[in-house]
C-alpha positions, -999 to +999 in steps of 0.1 A: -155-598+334-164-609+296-140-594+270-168-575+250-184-558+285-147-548+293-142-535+257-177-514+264-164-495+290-133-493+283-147-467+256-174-456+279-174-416+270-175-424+230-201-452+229-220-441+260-228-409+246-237-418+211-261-437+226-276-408+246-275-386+225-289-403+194-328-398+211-317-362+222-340-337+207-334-302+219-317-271+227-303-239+229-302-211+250-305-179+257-296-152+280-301-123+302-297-129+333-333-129+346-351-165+333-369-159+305-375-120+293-361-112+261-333-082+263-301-073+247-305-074+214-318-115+214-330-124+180-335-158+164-302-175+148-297-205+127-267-221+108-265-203+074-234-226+058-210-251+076-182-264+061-151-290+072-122-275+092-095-299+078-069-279+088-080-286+126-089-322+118-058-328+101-030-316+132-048-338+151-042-364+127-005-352+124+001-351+160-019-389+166+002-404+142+038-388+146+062-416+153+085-399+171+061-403+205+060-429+222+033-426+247+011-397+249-021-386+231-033-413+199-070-403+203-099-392+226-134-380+227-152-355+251-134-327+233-131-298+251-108-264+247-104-233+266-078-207+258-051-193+283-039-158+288-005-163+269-025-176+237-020-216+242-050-236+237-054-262+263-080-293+244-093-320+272-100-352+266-120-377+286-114-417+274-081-417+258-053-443+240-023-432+243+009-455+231+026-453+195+010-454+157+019-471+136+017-465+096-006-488+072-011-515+062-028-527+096-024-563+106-055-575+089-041-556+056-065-527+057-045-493+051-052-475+078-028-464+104-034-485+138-019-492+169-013-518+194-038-535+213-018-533+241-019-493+238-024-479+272-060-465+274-064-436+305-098-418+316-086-381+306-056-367+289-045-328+281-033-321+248-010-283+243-015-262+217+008-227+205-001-207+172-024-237+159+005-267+159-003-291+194+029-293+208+028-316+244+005-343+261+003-333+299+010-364+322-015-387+316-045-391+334-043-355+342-072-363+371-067-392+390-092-414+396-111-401+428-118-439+444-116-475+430-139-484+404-147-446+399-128-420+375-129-386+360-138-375+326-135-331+321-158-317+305-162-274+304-136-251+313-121-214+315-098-191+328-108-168+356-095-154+389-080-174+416-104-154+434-132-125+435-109-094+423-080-112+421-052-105+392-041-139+396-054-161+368-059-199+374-079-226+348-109-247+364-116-275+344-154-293+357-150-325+359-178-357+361-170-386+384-181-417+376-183-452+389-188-483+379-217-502+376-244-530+359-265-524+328-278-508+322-249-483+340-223-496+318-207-467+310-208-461+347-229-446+369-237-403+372-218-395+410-208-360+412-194-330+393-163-320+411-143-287+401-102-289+395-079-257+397-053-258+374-019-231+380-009-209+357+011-212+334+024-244+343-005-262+342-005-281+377-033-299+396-038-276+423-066-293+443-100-308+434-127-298+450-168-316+446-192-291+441-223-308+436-224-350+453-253-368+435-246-403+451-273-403+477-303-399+446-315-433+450-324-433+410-294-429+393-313-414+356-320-386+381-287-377+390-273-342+372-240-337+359-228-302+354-206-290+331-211-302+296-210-268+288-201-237+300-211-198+290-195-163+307-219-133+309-217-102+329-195-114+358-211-150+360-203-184+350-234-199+336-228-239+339-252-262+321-257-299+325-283-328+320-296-360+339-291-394+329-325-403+318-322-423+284-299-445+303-329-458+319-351-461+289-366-430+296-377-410+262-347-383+266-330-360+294-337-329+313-313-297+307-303-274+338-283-247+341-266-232+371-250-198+374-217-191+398-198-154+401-165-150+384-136-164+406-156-188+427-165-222+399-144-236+431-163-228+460-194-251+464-212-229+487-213-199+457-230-221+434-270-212+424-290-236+408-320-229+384-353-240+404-380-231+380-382-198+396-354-186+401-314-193+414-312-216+445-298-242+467-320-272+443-324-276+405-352-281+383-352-285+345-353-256+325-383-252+304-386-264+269-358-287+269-353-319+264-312-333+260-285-356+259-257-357+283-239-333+257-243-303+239-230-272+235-241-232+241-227-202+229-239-166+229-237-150+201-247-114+196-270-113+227-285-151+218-273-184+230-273-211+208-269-245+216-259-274+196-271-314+196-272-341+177-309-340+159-334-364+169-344-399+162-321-418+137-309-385+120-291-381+155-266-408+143-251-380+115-270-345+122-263-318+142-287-290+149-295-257+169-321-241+184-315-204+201-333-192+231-329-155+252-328-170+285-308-201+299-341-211+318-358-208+283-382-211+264-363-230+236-369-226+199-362-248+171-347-269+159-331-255+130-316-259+102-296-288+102-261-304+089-249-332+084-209-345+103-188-359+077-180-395+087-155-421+073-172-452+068-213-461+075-203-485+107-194-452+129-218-423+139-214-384+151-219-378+187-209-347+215-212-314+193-191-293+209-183-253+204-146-242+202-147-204+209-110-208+221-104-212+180-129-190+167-132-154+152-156-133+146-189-145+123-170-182+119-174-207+146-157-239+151-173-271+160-159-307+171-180-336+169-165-369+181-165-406+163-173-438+169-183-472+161-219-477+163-214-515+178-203-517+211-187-550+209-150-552+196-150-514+195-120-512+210-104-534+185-114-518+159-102-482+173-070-496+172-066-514+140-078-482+128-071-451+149-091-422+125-122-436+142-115-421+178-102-388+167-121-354+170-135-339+135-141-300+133-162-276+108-168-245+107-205-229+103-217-195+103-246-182+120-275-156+105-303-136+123-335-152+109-359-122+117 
């Protein structure tokens, strides 16, 4: 296999979905439980300020570039978090380096702290985190790769019981398989979203069960991955996801949304799937929406809001909402935009991505990931400068429009 198609997929979550998302235009959401009738206080809501969370961006920075590890977490996209019942933050990761930094100047004399091109590089990691200081990388890859030439990349999670009524807490992380494949599936092909129960508190891989096998779709931009995001309401998991669609050259990808009861994300047979009408065994698109393979939803006062990358070439930088009363829709927006603070004009913005696992109330906290905009010798130059892989946060604030 050629060094720069290697390099491409070796990096498959960062450049794969900057590339997806960059024609995404759409969002939000949204939600009683009933698609579509307005209720419980829903009201339009758009970013009133947004401003950098360095304190967030800089522990990651801290805990990349400590010299005292020697092989766990350098860098990562597909930032996730959820919060567990003793107050740790657990952060997921999909495409990760791991191995040592090492302090500036870089070999070509740039300074900029870089690593080895040797560094290991693992489909998902799991970072610790205790009173806002990340303390631990969890064995890494957390998920093993389900078959050859396929992995694993997490995406939404939470905390809920190990069953219906249970007082026994467990984590289930959702999880997107994978596999390898030819152009235009070079950041492999959409094959299943699988669900993985983690123990608490030690954090063990229980089991990993698939919820939802896409492999026998014959066209692979149809195929739906669940799980970009994830939103709890009234005893039910509300799990939203997207097709593949842009990878095919078609104009942008379909948002769905399926719902499961508390204590069952596990159990295949309790999932319900939104299918224009209402919940059942098949899924259609919601209305009104039009996404990349990420975004983001959170409810917020009796709205849902969801968060993308803007449209067209603004999609490279901008991030934007729209707000809905309904998971099925209709969507409004988008809007108002702002801008991602980036380090140099070769990298864009990509996979928004709401951290209510870090947030209070009236200030929310956003990541969005970074990475070059070439494909080619990306992963060189993520190592000779390891900033560029590295989640970002800020902080916006959200205002009722009407």
């Amino acid at each position: 296999m050629p060094d720069d198609v290697r390099a491409r997929q070796r990096t498959g979550t960062g450049v794969g979905l900057l590339l997806t998302l960059v024609l995404a235009a759409v969002l939000l959401t949204a939600l009683p439980d009933h698609g579509g009738r307005q209720g419980g206080g829903c009201a339009p809501y758009t970013v009133s300020s947004w401003s950098r969370d360095d304190r967030l961006t800089d522990e990651f920075t801290r805990y990349g570039d400590d010299p005292t590890r020697g092989d766990d977490w350098t860098g990562g996209d597909g930032t996730h978090s959820v919060r567990l019942p003793d107050r740790r933050v657990l952060w997921l990761f999909s495409d990760t380096y791991l191995g040592q930094v090492h302090a500036p100047p870089n070999p070509v004399g740039e300074s900029a702290s870089w690593r080895d091109t040797s560094a290991p590089l693992v489909r998902n990691s799991a970072v610790v985190m205790r009173d806002g200081r990340l303390q631990a990388t969890l064995p890494a890859p957390l998920f093993a790769d389900p078959a050859a030439n396929q992995w694993r990349w997490p995406v939404a999670a939470r905390v809920e019981p190990r069953s219906p009524g249970s007082s026994e807490k467990v984590v289930r992380v959702l999880l997107w398989v994978r596999t390898a494949g030819q152009p235009p599936w070079i950041y492999g092909v959409p094959t299943a979203t699988e669900v993985a129960t983690l123990s608490l508190p030690d954090l063990r891989v229980e089991s990993v069960v698939k919820v939802l096998d896409q492999s026998l779709v014959a066209d692979p931009s149809r195929r739906v991955l669940f799980g970009t995001t994830l939103v709890e309401k009234g005893g039910w998991s509300y799990v939203f996801g997207g097709d593949d669609g842009q990878a095919a050259s078609r104009p942008s990808s379909s948002a769905y949304v399926a719902r499961v009861p508390e204590g069952r994300l596990g159990d295949p047979s309790a999932w319900r799937y939104w299918d224009g009408v209402g919940w059942g065994a098949r899924a259609a698109a919601v209305r009104g929406a039009k996404v990349g393979s990420a975004f983001s939803v959170v409810r917020h006062d009796g709205t849902y809001v969801l968060f993308t990358m803007a449209a067209g070439s603004a999609g490279l930088t901008t991030v934007t909402s729209y707000w809905a009363c309904s998971p099925t829709g209709p969507w409004h927006g988008p809007t108002r935009n702002f801008g991602a603070s980036l380090p140099t004009s070769e990298v864009a913005a990509y996979n928004p991505q709401a951290h209510p696992a870090v947030s209070d109330r009236g200030r929310l906290v956003l990541s969005y990931d970074v990475n070059w905009l070439q494909t080619a010798g990306a992963s060189a130059g993520i190592n000779a400068n390891v900033s560029l892989y590295r989640p970002r946060f800020v902080t916006v604030r959200l205002v009722r429009t009407r």
